[in-house]
N, C-alpha and C positions, 0 to 999 in steps of 0.2 A: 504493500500500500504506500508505503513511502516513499519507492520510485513514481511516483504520480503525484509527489508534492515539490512545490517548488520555494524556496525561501522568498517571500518580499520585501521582509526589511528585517533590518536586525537592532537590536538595543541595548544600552548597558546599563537600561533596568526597567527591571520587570513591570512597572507598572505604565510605563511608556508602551511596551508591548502589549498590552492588557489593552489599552485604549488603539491601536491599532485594529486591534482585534477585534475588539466593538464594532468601529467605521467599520469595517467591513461585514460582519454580521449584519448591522442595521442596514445596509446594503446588498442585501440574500447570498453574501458569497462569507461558504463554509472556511474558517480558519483555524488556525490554533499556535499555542505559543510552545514551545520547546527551550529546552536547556534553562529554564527558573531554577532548577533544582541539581544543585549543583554542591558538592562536596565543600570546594575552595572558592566562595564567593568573589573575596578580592583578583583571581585570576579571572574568573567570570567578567566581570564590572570591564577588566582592562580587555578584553579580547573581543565583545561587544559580541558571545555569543548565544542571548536571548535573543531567537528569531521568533516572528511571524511566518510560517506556510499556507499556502491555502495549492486548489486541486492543480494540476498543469493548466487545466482547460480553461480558468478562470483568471490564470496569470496577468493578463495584460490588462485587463479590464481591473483587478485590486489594484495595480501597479497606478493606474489612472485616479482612481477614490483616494491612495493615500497621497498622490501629488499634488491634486487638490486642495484636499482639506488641509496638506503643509500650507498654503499658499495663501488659502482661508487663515489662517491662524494668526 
């Protein structure tokens, strides 16, 4: 299954990811956060690897909503 996800954006912290993750739900496109949970946080924090995924098929179209709402902001 998780060759059919593709990263959109990545964070170095979790709850940035979280709200990515939102826009894109309130948006009908299925997502999810990975690497929050992490052994060695402060190596986490510095490596910026909290991503957001969502499917392949809906890649370009999230990539568009969180370009967006950056811009909105």
């Amino acid at each position: 299954m998780e060759d059919d996800l593709k990263t959109v954006a990545s964070f170095p912290d979790p709850m940035l990811a979280h709200i990515a993750e939102t826009k894109l739900k309130d948006n009908g496109i299925e997502a999810a956060v990975f690497g929050e949970n992490s052994q060695f946080p402060s190596i986490r924090y510095a490596d910026d690897k909290i991503t957001v995924k969502v499917n392949a098929a809906d890649y370009e179209r999230a990539l568009s909503i969180l370009e967006a709402s950056d811009k909105a902001e």
